[in-house]
C-alpha positions as CSV (number, residue, x, y, z in Angstrom):
1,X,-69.8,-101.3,-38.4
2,X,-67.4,-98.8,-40.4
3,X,-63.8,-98.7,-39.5
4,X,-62.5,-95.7,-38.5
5,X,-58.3,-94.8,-38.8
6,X,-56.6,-94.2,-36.0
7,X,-52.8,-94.2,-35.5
8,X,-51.6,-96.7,-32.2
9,X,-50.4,-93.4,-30.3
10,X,-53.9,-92.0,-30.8
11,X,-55.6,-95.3,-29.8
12,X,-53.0,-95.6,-27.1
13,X,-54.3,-92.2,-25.5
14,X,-57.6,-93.2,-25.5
15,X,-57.2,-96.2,-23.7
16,X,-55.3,-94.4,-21.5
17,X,-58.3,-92.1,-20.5
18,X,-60.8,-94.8,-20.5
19,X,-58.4,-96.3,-17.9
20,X,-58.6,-93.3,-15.9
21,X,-61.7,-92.5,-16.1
22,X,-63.1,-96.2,-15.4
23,X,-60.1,-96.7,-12.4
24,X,-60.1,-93.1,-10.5
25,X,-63.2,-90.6,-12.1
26,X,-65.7,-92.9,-11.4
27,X,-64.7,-94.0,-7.9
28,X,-64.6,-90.7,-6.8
29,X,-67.9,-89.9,-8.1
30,X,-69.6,-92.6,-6.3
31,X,-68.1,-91.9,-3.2
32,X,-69.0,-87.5,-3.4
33,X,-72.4,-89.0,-4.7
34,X,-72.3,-91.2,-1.1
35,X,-70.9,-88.3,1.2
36,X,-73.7,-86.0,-0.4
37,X,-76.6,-88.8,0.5
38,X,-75.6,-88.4,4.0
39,X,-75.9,-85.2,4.4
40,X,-79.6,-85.9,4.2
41,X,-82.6,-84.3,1.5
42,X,-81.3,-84.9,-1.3
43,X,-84.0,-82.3,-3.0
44,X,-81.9,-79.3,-1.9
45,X,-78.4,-80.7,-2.0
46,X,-76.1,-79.2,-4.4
47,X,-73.2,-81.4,-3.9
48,X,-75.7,-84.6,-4.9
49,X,-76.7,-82.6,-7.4
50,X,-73.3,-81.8,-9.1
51,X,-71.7,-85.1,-8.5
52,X,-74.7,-86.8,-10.3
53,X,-74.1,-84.6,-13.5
54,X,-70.4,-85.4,-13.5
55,X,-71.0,-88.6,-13.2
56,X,-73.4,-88.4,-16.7
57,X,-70.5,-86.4,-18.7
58,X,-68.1,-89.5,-17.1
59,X,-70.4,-92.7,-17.6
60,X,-70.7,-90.8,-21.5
61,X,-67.6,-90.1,-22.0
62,X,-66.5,-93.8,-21.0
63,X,-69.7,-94.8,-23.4
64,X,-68.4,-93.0,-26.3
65,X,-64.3,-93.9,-26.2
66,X,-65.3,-97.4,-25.7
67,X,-67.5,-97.2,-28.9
68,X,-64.4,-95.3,-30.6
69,X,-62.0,-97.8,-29.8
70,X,-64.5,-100.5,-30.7
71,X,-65.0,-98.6,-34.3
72,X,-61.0,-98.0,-34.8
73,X,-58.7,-99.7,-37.2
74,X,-55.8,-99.2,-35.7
75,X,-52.9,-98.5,-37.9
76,X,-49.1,-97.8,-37.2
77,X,-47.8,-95.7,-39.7
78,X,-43.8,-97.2,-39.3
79,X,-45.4,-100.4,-40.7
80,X,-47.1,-98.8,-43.8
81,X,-45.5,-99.2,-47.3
82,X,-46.7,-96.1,-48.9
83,X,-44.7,-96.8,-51.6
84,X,-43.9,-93.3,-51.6
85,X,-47.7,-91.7,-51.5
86,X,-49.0,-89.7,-48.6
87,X,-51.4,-92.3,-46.9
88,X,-52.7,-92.5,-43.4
89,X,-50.6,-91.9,-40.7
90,X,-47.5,-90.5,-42.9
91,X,-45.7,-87.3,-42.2
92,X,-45.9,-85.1,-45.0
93,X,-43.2,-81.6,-45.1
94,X,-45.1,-79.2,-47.8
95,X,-44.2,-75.8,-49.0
96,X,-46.8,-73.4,-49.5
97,X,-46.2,-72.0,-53.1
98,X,-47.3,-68.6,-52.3
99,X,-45.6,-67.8,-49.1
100,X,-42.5,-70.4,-49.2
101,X,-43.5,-71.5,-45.8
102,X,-42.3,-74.9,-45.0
103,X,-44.6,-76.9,-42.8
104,X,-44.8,-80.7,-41.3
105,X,-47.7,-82.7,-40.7
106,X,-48.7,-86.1,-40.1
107,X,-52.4,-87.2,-41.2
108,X,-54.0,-88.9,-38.4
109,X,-58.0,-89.5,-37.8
110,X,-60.4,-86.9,-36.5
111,X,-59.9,-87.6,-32.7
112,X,-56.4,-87.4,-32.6
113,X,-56.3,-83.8,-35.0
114,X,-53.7,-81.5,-32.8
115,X,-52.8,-78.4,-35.1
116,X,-50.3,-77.2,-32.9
117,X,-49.0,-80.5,-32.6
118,X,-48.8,-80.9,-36.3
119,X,-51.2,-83.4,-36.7
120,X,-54.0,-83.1,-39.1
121,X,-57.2,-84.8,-39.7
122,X,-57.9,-87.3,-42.4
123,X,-61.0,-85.2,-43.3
124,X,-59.6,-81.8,-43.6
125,X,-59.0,-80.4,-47.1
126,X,-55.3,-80.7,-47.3
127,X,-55.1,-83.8,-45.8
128,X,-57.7,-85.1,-48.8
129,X,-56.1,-83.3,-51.3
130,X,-52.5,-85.0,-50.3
131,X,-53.7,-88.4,-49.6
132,X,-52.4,-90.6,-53.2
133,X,-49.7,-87.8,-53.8
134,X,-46.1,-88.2,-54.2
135,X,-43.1,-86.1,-53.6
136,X,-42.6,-83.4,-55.7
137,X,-46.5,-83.0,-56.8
138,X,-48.1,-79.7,-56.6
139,X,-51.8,-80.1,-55.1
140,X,-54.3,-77.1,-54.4
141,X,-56.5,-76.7,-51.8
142,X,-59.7,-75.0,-51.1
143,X,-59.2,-73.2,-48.2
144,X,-61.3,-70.3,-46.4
145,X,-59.4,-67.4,-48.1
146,X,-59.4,-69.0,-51.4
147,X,-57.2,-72.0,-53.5
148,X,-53.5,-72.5,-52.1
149,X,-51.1,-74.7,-54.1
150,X,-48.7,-76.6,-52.1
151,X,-45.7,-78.6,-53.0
152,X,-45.0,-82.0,-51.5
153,X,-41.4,-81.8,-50.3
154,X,-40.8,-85.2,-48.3
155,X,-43.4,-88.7,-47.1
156,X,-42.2,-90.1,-44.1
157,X,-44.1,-93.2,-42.5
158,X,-43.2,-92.7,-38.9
């Protein structure tokens, strides 16, 4: 089975959902799934109806974190030695050599990608193109409206 990155916060989350999911969705399902069997014919009962497809997103959704968190290699970035290079997990501040915008973002895997939380997949393009870079390089990127050069400003492994 391939490894897949994942920073402890992210795998953290995830185990917090399973939790929920396994300790208080599911419960609750069976017993709407139980209160709509008494009601009688099942064959025209929406209630059973609806509680049985909430209980197949649930039982998937438990199916696929569990294989997630079974496929993670769970990494904390405060204990990587980058060495200076943008690897998994850091927190890179880049300046955008067109506009002079100064953004922040931490490279995290693809479940745990939050733009608005500055945190950006390992598989986008910026986060590939930083990945082995140092402060003070230049890297472009292909992005939708064309190549943008950015400057790395500061690594942090946080």
């Amino acid at each position: 089975m391939m490894k897949v990155p994942m920073t402890v916060e992210g795998a953290e989350r995830l185990k917090a959902e399973l939790q929920r999911l396994k300790s208080v969705e599911r419960p609750a399902i069976i017993q709407a799934i139980a209160e709509a069997r008494s009601h009688g014919d099942l064959s025209e009962n929406a209630d059973y109806d609806a509680a049985k497809e909430r209980q197949g997103f649930v039982e998937g959704r438990i199916a696929e974190i569990e294989h997630k968190l079974a496929g993670a290699q769970v990494i904390d970035p405060a204990e990587v030695d980058g060495d200076g290079r943008v690897v998994f997990g850091a927190t890179v501040e880049i300046e955008d050599l067109d506009s002079g915008d100064v953004r922040r973002w931490q490279i995290v895997g693809e479940d745990e990608a939050d733009i608005k939380h500055g945190k950006i997949s390992i598989t986008s393009p910026i986060a590939r193109a930083l990945i082995g870079r140092s402060e003070g390089d230049t890297v472009e990127v292909q992005a939708p409206g064309g190549v943008r050069g950015y400057e790395i400003l500061a690594v942090a492994y946080r």
